[in-house]
N, C-alpha and C positions, 0 to 999 in steps of 0.2 A: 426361418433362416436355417440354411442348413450347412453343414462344416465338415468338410472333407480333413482328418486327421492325418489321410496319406500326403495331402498336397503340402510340399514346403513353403508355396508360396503364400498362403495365407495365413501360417503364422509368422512369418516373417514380416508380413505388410502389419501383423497385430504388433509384433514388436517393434519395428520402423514408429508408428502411429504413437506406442508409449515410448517409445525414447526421444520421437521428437516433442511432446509434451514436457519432459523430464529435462531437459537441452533448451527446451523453452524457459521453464521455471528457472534454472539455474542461469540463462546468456541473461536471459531479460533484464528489466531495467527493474527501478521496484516498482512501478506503475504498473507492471507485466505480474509480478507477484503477489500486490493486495486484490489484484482482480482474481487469479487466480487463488489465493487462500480464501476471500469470501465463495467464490464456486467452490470450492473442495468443500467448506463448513457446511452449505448447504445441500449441498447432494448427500453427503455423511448422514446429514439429519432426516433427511427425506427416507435416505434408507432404510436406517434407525426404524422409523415408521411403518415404512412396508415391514419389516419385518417384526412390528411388535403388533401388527395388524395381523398378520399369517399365523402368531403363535397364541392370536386370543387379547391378547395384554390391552387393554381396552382401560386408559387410565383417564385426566381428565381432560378436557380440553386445550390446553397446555402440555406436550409431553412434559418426559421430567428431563430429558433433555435440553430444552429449551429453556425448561424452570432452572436451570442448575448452568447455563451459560448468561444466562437475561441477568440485566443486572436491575436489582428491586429498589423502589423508592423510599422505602423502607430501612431507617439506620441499623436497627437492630439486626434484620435479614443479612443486612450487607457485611454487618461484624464475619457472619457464618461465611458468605461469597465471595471476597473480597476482592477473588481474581473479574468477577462478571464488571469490573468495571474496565479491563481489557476485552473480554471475550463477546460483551455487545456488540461491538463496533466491526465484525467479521460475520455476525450472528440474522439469517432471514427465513423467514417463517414463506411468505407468497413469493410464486415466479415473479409478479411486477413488481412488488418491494425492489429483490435483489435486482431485475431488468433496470429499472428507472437508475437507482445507487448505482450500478455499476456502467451506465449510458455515459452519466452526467462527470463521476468520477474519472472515465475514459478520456471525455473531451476536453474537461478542464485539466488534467490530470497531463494530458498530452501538451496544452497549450501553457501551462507552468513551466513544464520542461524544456520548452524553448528558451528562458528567460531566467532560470534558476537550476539548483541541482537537483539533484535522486535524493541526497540527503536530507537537505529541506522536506520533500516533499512526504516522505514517510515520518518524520518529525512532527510534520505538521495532519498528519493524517490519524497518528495516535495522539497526539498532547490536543488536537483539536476534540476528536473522541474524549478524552478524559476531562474536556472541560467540558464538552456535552452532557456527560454524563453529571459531573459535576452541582451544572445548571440546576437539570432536573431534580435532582435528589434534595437541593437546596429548596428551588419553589414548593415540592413537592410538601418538605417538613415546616414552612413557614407561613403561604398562604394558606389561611382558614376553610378557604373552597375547596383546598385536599384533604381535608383531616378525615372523611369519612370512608378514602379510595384508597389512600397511601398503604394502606395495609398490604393492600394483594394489587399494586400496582409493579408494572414494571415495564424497561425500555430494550430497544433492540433493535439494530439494524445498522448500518453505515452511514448514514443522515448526519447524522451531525461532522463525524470526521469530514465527509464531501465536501459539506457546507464549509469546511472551513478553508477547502482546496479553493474549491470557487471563492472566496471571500477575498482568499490571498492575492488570487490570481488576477482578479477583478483590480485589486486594491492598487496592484503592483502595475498592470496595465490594462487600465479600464479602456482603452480605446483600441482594444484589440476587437476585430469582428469578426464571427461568424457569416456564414453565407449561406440563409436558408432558402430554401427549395420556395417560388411564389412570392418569397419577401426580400429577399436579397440578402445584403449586406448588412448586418446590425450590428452596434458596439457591447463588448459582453458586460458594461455597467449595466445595461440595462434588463439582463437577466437577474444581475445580485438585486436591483432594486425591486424588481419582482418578487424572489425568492423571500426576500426580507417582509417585504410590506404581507407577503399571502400568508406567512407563519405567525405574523404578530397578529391581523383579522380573524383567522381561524381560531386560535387557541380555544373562544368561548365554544366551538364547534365541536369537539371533538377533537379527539389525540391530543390534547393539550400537553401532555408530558412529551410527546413525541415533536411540536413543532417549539418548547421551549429547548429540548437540547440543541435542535436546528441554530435556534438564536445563540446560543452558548458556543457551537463549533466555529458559527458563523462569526462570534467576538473574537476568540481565540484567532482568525485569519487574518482580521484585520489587526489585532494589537501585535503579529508577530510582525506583520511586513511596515506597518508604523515604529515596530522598534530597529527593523531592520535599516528604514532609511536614516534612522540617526545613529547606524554603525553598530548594532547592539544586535548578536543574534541572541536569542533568550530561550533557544534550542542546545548552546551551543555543551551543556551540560548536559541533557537529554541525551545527544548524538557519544558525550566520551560515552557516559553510562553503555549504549546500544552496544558501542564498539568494545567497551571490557565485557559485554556477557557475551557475546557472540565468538570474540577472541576464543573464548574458551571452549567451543566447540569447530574450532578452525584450528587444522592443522597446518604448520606455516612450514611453507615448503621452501627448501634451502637453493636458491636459483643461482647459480654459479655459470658466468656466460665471459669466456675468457678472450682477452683480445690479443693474441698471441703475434710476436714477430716474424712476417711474412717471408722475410728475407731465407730463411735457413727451411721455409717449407716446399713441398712440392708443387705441382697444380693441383693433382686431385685434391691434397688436403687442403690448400687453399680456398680451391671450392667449395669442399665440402665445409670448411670454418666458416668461411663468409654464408650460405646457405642457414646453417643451424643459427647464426648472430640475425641473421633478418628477417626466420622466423620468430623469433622471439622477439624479435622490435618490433614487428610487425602485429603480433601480438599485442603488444603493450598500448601501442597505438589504438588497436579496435577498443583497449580497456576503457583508453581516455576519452575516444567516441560517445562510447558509452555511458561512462559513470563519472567522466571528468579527470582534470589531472589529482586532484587530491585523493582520488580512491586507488590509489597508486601506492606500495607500500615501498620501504626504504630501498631495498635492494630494487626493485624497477625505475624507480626515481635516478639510481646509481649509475644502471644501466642505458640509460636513454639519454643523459649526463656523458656519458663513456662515448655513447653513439655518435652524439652532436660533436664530439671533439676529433675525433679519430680522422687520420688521415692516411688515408692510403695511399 
C-alpha cells in the first residue's frame, strides 16, 4: 500500500473513517458499544502480542495480559484480581470465540431491543457476567473433580453475559422467530433449549468451567425477566449505581431553549427562534428513538413539556 502525503484526500477519507467509528461509538445504542469494546479489548491484546513477538518476549502460553484480565477460579488469585471478574466478560483469546459471542450477542441483543430498553440490556449483560463468573468460581471450589485444576484454572470470554441476553430475551418472548436460510421460520425458544441442554452434556467433555458460567449467565436471564413480570426490576440498583459513576465523568450541559413572545419580534428573528427550538426538539426526539424516553434528563424532559404545550 502506498500513501501519497501530498494528496489531502486520503487523509481526509483516513479521518472521515475514524470519526465515523468515534460518532459510532458515541450515537450508538449500547448493543453498538459492548460489541465494540469487546473488538477494541481484542485487537489491543492481539497487538500486545505482535508486538511482544517482534521484541523477543516469549512468555508462556497465556500472555500476561490475558493472565491479569481472566478472571482465576481460584479464591486466593482473585483476592490479588478482583477487577478480572468485570474484565472476563470483554476479554477473547481466538477470532471464533470473539465471532460466535459477538454474532449471537448481535442478534439477540437486537431482538431484546424491540421489546425492552438499552438499560436493561447492559444491566443484564454485566450482572449476568458477574453471575457467570460467580457460577464458576463457586463449582470450581466445591466440586472434588476441580480440586486438582482450580489452581491454574481460569475463564474468559463473553459467554456467559450472552447467554443471559438470549436467556432473557427468549424468556420474555419465546415465540419470537428467526428466519433461517433452508429452514425457515423457527421460534427462538428453541435455540435457548439448545444452548441449555448442549452446556449441561458437555461439561464432562471439556471447558467444563466455561459451559458452567454459560449456565450461571443463562440463570441470571431468566430470574431477571421472572422478577421482572412480577413488577420487580432487581437491576434497578445496579442501573442508580451505573448512572452515579458515570455521572461523574459527564459533564452536564446547561440547555437553555427559551420560548420567547413572538408578538414584539421580527420575522427574521422569528425564524430564526423557531429554527434553533426545533432543532433541539428535534434532537431530543432522535434521543428518545434511541435510548427511550427516560434516558432523557430533566431539562429535556422540561423542554419537550414546553413543546407539546406552546401555541403559536
Amino acid at each position: 500500500m502506498s500513501v501519497n502525503f501530498n494528496n489531502p484526500y486520503q487523509s481526509y477519507s483516513n479521518q472521515n473513517i475514524w470519526d465515523g467509528i468515534k460518532n459510532s461509538f458515541k450515537e450508538g445504542s449500547n448493543l453498538t458499544k459492548l460489541i465494540y469494546i469487546n473488538l477494541g479489548v481484542f485487537l489491543i491484546v492481539k497487538i500486545l502480542n505482535v508486538f511482544s513477538f517482534f521484541i523477543g518476549v516469549q512468555g508462556n502460553q497465556v500472555s500476561f495480559i490475558v493472565h491479569w484480565l481472566s478472571v482465576p477460579a481460584d479464591t486466593s488469585a482473585l483476592l490479588g484480581r478482583p477487577w478480572t471478574v468485570f474484565s472476563y466478560m470483554f476479554l477473547h483469546e481466538g477470532f471464533w470465540h470473539i465471532l460466535i459471542n459477538m454474532l449471537w450477542l448481535f442478534l439477540f441483543g437486537r431482538i431484546f431491543l424491540t421489546y425492552l430498553d438499552q438499560k436493561k440490556l447492559l444491566s443484564i449483560y454485566i450482572l449476568g457476567g458477574l453471575t457467570g463468573a460467580a457460577t464458576y468460581i463457586f463449582a470450581y471450589n466445591i466440586f472434588p473433580v476441580f480440586q486438582d485444576v482450580r489452581f491454574g484454572a481460569y475463564a474468559l470470554g463473553a459467554s456467559a453475559s450472552v447467554m443471559a441476553i438470549v436467556l432473557a430475551t427468549v424468556v420474555y418472548a419465546p415465540n419470537h422467530q428467526f428466519h433461517l436460510i433452508f429452514i425457515g421460520p423457527i421460534k427462538i425458544k428453541y435455540f435457548a433449549i439448545f444452548f441449555i441442554i448442549s452446556d449441561i452434556i458437555n461439561i464432562p467433555d471439556g471447558n467444563a468451567g466455561g459451559h458452567i458460567a454459560h449456565l450461571g449467565g443463562a440463570f441470571y436471564g431468566w430470574l431477571f425477566i421472572s422478577q421482572l413480570r412480577k413488577g420487580k426490576d432487581i437491576s434497578s440498583g445496579f442501573n442508580s449505581l451505573m448512572d452515579s459513576f458515570f455521572g461523574l465523568f459527564t459533564r452536564k450541559k446547561k440547555m437553555k431553549v427559551s420560548y420567547k413572545n413572538t408578538r414584539n419580534m421580527s420575522d427574521e428573528e422569528y425564524n430564526k427562534s423557531k429554527k434553533v427550538n426545533q432543532e433541539e426538539l428535534n434532537r431530543i426526539l432522535d434521543k428518545i428513538a434511541k435510548s427511550g424516553y427516560d434516558s432523557l434528563s430533566k431539562e429535556e424532559k422540561e423542554i419537550l413539556f414546553k413543546s407539546s404545550n406552546q401555541k403559536e
